[in-house]
Biopython code that builds the backbone (N, CA, C, O; Angstrom):
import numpy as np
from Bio.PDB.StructureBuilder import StructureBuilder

atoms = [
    (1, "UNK", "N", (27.206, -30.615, -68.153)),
    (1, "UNK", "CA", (27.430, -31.940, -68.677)),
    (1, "UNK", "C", (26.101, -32.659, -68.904)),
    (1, "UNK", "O", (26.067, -33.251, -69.983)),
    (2, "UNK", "N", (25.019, -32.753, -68.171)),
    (2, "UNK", "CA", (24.346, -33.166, -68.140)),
    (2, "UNK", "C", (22.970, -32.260, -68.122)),
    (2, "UNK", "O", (22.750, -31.320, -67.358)),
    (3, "UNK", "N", (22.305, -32.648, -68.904)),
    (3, "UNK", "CA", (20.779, -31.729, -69.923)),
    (3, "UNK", "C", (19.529, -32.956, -68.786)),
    (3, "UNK", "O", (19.560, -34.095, -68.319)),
    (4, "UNK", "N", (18.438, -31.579, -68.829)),
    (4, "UNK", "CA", (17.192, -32.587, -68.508)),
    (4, "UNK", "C", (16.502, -33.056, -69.859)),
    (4, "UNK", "O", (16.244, -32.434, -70.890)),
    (5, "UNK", "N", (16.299, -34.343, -69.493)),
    (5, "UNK", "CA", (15.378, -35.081, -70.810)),
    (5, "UNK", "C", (13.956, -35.222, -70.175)),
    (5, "UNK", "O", (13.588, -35.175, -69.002)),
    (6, "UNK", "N", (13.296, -35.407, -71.324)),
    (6, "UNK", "CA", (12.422, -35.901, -70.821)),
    (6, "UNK", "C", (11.602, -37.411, -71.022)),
    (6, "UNK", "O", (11.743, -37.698, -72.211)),
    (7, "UNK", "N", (10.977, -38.251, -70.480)),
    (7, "UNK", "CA", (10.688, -39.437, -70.701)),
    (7, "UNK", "C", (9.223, -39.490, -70.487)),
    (7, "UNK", "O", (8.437, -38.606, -70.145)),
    (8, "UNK", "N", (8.999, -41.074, -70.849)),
    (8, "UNK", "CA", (7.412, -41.642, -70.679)),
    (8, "UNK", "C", (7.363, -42.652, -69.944)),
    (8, "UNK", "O", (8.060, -43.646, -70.147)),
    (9, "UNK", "N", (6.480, -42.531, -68.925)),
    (9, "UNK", "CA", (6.329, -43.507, -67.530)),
    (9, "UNK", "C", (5.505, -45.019, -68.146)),
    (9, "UNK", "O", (4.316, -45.204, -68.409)),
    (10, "UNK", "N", (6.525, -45.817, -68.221)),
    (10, "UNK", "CA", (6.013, -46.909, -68.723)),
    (10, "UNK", "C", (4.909, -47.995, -68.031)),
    (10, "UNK", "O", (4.897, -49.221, -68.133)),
    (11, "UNK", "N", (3.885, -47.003, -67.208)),
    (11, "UNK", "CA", (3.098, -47.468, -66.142)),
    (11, "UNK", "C", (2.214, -46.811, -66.503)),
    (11, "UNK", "O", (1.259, -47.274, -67.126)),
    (12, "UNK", "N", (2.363, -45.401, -66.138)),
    (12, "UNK", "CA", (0.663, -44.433, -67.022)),
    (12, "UNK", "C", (0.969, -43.576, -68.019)),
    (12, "UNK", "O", (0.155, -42.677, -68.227)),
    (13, "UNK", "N", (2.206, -43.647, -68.870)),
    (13, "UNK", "CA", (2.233, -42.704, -70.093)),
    (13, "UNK", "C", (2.558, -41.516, -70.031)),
    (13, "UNK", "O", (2.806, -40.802, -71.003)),
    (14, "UNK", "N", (2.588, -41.176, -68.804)),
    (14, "UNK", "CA", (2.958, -39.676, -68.924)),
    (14, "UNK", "C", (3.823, -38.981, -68.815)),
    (14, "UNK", "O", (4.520, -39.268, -67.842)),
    (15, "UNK", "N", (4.296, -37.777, -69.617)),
    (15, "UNK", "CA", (5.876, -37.390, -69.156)),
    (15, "UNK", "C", (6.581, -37.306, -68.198)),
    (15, "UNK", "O", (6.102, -36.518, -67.383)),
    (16, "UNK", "N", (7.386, -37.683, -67.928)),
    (16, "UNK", "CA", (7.993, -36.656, -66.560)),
    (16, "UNK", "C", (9.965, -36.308, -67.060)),
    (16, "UNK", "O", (10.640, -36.925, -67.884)),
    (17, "UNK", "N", (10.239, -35.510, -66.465)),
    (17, "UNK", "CA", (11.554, -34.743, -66.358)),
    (17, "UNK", "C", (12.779, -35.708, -66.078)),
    (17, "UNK", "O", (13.187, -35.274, -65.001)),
    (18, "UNK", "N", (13.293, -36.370, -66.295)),
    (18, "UNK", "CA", (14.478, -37.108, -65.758)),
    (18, "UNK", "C", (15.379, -35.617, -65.732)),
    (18, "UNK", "O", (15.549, -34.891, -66.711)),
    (19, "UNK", "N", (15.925, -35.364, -64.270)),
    (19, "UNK", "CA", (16.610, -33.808, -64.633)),
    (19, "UNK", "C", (18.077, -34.034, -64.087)),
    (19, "UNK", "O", (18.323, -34.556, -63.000)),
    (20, "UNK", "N", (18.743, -33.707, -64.725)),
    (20, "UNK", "CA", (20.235, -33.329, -64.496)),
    (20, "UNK", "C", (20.909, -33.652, -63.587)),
    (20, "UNK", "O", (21.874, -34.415, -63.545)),
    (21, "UNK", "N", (20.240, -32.870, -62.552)),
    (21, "UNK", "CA", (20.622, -33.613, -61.396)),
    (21, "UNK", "C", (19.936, -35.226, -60.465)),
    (21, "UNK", "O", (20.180, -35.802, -59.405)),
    (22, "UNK", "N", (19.265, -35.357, -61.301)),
    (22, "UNK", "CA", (19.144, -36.540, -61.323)),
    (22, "UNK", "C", (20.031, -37.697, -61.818)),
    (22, "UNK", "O", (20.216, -38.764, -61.232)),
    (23, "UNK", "N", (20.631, -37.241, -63.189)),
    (23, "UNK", "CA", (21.042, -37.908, -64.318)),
    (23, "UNK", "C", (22.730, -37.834, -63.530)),
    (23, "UNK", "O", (23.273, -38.913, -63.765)),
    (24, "UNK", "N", (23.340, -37.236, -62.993)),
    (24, "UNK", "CA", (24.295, -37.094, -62.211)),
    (24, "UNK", "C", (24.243, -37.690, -60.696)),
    (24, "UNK", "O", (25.351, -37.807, -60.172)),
    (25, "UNK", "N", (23.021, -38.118, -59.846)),
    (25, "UNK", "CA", (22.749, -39.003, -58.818)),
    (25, "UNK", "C", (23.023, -40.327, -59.347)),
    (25, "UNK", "O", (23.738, -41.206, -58.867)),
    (26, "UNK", "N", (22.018, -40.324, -60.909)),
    (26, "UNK", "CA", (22.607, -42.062, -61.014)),
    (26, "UNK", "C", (23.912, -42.598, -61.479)),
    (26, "UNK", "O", (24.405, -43.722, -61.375)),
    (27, "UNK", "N", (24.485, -41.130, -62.202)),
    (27, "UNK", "CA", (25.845, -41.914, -62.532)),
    (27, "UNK", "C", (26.912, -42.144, -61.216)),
    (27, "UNK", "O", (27.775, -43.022, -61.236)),
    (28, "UNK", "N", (26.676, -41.055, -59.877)),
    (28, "UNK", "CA", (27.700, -41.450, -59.249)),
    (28, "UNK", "C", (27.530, -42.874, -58.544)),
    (28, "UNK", "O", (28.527, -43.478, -58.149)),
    (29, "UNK", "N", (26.130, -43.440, -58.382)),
    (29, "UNK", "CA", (26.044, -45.033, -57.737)),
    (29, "UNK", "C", (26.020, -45.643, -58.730)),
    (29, "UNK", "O", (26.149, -46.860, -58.596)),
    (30, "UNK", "N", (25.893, -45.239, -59.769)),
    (30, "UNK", "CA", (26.875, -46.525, -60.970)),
    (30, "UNK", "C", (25.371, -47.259, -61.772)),
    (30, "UNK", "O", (25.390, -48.329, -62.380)),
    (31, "UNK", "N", (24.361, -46.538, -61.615)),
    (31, "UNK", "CA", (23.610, -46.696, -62.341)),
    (31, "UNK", "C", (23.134, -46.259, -63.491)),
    (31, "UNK", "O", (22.793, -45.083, -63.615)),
    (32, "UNK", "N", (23.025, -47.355, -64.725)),
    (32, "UNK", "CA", (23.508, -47.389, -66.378)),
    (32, "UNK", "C", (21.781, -47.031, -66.707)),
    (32, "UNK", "O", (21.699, -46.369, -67.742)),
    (33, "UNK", "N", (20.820, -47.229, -66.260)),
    (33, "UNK", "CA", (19.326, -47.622, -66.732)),
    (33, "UNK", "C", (19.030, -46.571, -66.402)),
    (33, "UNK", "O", (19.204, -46.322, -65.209)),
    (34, "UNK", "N", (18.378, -45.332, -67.408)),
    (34, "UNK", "CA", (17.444, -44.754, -67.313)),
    (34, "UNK", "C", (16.012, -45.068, -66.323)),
    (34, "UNK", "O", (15.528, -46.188, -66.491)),
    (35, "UNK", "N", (15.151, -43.946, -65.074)),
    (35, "UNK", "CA", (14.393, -44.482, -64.910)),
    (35, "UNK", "C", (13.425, -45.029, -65.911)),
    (35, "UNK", "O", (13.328, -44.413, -66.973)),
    (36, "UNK", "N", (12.788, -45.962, -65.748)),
    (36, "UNK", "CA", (11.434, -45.885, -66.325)),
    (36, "UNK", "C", (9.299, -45.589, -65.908)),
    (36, "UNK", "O", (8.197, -45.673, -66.451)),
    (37, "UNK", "N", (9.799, -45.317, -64.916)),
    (37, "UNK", "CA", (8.143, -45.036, -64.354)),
    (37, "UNK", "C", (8.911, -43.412, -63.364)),
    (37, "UNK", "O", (9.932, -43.046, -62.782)),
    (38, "UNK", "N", (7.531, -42.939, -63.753)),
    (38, "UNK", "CA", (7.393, -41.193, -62.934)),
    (38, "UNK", "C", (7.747, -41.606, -61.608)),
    (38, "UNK", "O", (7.978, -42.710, -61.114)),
    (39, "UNK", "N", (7.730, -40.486, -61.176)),
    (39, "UNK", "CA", (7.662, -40.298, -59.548)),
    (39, "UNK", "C", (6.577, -41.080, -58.751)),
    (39, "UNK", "O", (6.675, -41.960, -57.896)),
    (40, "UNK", "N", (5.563, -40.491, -59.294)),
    (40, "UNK", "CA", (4.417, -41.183, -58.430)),
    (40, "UNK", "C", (4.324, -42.528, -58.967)),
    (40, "UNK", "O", (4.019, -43.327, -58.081)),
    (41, "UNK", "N", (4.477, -43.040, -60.074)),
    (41, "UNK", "CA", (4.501, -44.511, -60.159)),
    (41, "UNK", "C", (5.614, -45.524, -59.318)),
    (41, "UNK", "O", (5.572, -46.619, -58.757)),
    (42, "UNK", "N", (6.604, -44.485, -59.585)),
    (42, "UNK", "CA", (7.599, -45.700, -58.502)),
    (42, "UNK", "C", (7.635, -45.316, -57.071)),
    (42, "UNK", "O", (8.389, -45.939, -56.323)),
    (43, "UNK", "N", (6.842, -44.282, -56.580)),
    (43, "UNK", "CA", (5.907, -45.016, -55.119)),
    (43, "UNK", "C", (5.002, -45.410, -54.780)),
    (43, "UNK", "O", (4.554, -45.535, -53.640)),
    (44, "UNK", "N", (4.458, -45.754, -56.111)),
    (44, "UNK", "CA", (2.975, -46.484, -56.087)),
    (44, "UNK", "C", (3.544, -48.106, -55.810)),
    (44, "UNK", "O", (3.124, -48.969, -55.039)),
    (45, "UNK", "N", (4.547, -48.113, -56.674)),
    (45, "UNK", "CA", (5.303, -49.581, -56.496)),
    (45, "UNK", "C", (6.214, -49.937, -55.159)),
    (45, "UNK", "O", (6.448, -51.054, -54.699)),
    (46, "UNK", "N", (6.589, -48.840, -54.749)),
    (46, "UNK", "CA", (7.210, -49.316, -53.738)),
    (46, "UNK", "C", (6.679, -49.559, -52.447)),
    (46, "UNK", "O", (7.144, -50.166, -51.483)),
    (47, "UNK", "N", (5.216, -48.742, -52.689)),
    (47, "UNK", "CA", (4.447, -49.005, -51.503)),
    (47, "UNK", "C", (2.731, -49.733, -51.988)),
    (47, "UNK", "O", (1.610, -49.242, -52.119)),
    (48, "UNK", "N", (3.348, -51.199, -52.147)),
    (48, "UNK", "CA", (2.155, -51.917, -52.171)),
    (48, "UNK", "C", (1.983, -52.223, -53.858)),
    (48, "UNK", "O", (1.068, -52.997, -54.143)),
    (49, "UNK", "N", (2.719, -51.723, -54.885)),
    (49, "UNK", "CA", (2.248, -51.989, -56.225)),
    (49, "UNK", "C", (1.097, -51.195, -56.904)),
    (49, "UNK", "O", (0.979, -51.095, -58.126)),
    (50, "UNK", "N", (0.200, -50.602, -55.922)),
    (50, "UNK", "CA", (-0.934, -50.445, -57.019)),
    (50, "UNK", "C", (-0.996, -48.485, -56.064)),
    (50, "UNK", "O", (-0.780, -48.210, -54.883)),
    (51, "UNK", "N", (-1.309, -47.718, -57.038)),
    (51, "UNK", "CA", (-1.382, -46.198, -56.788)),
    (51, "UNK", "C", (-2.939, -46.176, -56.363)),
    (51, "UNK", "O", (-3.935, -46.723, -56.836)),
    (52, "UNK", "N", (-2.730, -45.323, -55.286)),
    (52, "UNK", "CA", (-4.029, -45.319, -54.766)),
    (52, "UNK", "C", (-4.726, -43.972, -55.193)),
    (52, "UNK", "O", (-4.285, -42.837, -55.367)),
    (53, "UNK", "N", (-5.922, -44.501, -55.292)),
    (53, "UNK", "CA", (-6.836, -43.494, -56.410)),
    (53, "UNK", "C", (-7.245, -41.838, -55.328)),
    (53, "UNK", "O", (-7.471, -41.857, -54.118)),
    (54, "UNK", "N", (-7.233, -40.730, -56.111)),
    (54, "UNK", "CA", (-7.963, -39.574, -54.897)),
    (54, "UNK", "C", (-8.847, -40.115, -54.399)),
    (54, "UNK", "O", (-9.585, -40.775, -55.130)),
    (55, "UNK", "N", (-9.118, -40.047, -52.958)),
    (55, "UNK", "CA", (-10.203, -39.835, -52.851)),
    (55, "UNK", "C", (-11.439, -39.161, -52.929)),
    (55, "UNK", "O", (-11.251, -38.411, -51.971)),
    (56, "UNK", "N", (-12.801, -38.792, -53.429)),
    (56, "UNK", "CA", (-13.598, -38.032, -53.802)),
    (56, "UNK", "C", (-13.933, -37.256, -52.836)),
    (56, "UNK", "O", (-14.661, -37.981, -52.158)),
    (57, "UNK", "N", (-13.868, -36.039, -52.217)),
    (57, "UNK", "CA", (-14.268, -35.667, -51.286)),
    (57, "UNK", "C", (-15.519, -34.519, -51.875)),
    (57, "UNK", "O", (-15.599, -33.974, -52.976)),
    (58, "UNK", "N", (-16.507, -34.403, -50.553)),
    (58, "UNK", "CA", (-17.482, -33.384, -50.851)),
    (58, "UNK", "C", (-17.361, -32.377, -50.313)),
    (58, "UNK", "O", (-16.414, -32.128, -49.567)),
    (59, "UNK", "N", (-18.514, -31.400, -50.638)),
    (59, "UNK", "CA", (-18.704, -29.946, -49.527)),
    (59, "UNK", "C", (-19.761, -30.332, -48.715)),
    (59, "UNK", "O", (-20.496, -31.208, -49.169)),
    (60, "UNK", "N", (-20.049, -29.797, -47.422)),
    (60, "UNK", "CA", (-21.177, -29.691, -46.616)),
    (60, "UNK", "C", (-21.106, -28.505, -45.718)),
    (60, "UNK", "O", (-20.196, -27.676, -45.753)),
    (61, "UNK", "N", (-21.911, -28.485, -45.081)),
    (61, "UNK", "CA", (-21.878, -26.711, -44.232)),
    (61, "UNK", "C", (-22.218, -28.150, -42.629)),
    (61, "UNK", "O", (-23.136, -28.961, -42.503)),
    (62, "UNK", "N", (-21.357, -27.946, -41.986)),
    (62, "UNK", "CA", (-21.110, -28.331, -40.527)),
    (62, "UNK", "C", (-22.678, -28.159, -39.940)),
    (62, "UNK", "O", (-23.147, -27.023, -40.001)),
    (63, "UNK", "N", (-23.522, -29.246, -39.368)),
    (63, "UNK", "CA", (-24.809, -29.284, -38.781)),
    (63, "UNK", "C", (-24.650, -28.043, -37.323)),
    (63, "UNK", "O", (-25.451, -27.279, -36.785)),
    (64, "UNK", "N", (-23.410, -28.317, -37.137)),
    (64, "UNK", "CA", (-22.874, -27.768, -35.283)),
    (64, "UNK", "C", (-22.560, -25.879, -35.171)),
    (64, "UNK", "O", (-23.072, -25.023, -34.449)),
    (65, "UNK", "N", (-21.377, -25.790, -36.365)),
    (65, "UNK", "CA", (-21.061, -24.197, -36.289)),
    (65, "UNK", "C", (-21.235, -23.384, -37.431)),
    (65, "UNK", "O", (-20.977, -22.189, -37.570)),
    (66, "UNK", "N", (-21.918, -24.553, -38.577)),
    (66, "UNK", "CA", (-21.775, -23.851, -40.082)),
    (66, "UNK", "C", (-21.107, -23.635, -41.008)),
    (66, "UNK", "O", (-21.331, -23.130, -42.108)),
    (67, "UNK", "N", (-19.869, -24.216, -40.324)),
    (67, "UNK", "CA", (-18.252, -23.633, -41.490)),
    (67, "UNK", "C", (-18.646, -24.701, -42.407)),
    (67, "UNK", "O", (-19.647, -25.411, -42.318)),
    (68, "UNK", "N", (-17.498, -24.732, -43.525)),
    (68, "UNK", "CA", (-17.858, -25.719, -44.799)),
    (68, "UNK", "C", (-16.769, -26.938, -44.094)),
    (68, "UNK", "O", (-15.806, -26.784, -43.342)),
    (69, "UNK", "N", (-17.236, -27.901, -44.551)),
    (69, "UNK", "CA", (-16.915, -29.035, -44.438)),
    (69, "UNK", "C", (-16.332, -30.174, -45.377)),
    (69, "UNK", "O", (-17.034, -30.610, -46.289)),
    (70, "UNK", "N", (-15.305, -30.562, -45.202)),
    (70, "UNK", "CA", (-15.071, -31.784, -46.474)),
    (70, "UNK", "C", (-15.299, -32.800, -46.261)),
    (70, "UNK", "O", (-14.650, -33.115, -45.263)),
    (71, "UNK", "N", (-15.957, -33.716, -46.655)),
    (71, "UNK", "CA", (-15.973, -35.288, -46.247)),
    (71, "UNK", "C", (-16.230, -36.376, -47.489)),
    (71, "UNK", "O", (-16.943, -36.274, -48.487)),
    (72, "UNK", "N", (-15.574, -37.197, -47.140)),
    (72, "UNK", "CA", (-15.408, -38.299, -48.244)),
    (72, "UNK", "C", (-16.949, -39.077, -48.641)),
    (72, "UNK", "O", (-17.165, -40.104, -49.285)),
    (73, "UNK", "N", (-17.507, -38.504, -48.236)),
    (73, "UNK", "CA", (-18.842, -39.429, -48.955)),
    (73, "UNK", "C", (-19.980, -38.448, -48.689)),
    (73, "UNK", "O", (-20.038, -37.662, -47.743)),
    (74, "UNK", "N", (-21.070, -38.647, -49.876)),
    (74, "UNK", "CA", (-22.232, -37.967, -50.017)),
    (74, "UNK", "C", (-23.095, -37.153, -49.287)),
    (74, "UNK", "O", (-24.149, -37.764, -49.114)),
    (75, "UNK", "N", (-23.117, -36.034, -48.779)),
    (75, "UNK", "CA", (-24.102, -36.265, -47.585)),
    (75, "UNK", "C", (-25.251, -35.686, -48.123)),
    (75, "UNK", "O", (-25.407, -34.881, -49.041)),
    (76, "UNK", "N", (-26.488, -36.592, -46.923)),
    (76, "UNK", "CA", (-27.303, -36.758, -47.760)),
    (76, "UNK", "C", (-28.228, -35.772, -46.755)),
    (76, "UNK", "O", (-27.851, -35.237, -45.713)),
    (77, "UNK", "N", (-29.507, -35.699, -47.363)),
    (77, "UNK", "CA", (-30.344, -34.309, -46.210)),
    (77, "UNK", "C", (-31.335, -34.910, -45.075)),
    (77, "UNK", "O", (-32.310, -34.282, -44.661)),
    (78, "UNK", "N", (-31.076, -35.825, -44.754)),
    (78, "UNK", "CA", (-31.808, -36.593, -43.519)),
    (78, "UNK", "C", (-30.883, -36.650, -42.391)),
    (78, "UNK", "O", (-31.328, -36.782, -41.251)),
    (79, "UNK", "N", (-29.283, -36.537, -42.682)),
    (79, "UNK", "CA", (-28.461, -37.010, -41.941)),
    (79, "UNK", "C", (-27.575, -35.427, -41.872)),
    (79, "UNK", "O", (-27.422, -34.630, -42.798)),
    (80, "UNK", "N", (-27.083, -35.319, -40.451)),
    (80, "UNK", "CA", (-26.358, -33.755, -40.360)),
    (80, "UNK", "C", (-24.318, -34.301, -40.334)),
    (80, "UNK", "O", (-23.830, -35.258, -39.733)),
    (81, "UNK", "N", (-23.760, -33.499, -41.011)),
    (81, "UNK", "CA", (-22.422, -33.763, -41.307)),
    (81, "UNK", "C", (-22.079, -32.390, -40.255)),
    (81, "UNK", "O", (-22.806, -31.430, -40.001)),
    (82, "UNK", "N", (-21.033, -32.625, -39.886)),
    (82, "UNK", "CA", (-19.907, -32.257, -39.023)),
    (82, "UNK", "C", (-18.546, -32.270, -39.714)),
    (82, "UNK", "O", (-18.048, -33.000, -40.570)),
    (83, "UNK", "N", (-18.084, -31.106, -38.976)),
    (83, "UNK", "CA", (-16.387, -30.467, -39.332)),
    (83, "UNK", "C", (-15.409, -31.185, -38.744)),
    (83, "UNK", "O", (-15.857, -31.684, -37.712)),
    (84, "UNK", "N", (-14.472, -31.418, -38.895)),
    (84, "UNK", "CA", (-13.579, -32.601, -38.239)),
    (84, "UNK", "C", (-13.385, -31.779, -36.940)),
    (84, "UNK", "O", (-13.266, -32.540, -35.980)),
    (85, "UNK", "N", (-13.330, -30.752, -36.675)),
    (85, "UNK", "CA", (-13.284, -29.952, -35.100)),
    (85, "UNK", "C", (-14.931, -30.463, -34.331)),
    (85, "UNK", "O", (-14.947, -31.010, -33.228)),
    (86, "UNK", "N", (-15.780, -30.272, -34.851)),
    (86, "UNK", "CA", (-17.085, -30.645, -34.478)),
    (86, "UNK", "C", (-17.120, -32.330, -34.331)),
    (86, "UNK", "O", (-17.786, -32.796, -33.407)),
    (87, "UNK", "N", (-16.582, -33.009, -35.013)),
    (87, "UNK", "CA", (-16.461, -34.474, -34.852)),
    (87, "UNK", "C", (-16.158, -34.562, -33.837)),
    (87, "UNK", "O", (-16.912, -34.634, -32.867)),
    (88, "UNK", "N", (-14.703, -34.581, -33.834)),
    (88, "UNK", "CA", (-13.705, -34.380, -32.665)),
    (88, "UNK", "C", (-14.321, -34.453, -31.298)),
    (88, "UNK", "O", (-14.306, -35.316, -30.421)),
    (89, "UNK", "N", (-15.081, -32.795, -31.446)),
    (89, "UNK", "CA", (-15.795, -32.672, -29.626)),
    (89, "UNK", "C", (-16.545, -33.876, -29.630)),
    (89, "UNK", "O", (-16.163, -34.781, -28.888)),
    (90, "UNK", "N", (-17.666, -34.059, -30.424)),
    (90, "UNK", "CA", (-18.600, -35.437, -30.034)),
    (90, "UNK", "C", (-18.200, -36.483, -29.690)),
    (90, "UNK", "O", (-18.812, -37.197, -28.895)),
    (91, "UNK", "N", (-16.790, -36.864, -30.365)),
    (91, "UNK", "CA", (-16.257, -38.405, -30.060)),
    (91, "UNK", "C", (-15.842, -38.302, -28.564)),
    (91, "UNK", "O", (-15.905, -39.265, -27.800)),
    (92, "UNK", "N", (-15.424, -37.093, -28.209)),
    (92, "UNK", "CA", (-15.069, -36.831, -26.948)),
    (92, "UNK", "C", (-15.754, -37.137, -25.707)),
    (92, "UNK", "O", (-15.259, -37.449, -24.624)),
    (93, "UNK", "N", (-17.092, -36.985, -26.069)),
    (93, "UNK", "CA", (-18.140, -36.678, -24.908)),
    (93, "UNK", "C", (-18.932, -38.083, -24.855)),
    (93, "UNK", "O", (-19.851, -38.243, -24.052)),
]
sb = StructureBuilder()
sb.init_structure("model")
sb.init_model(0)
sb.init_chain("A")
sb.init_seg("    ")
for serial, (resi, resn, name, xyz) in enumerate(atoms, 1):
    if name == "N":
        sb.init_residue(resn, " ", resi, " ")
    sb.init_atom(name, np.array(xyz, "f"), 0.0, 1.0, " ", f" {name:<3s}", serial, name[0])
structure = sb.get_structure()
């Protein structure tokens, strides 16, 4: 009875799937309105209004055991970065 369409997120433009079984969730609560914003837009809205951006994360090689490391900001070569296991112990001690 019901086909997936597809639509445009009237928030960032981009396609997404309205699917079948979707289109059969809204008719049984009696809802007539097509969505209009994607997935991730209507929990960008429901939590707080505004979609929160990736964060940029980097590589680094751990000052402590060497493994690679991710961390959200630059590191720079004066200063030694740590593995979130290597963090961890220090905050500890």
């Amino acid at each position: 009875m019901y086909q997936d369409e597809t639509l445009v997120c009237k928030d960032c433009g981009q396609e997404f799937v309205f699917t079948a079984g979707e289109q059969e969730f809204y008719a049984e609560r009696g809802f007539e309105n097509k969505p209009l914003r994607c997935r991730d837009c209507r929990n960008a809205r429901k939590n707080g209004g505004v979609a929160k951006p990736q964060r940029e994360m980097f590589v680094a090689v751990c000052a402590s055991c060497g493994k690679e490391a991710r961390v959200p900001f630059k590191p720079r070569e004066d200063r030694p970065v740590y593995c979130s296991e290597c963090f961890a112990k220090m905050r500890e001690e």
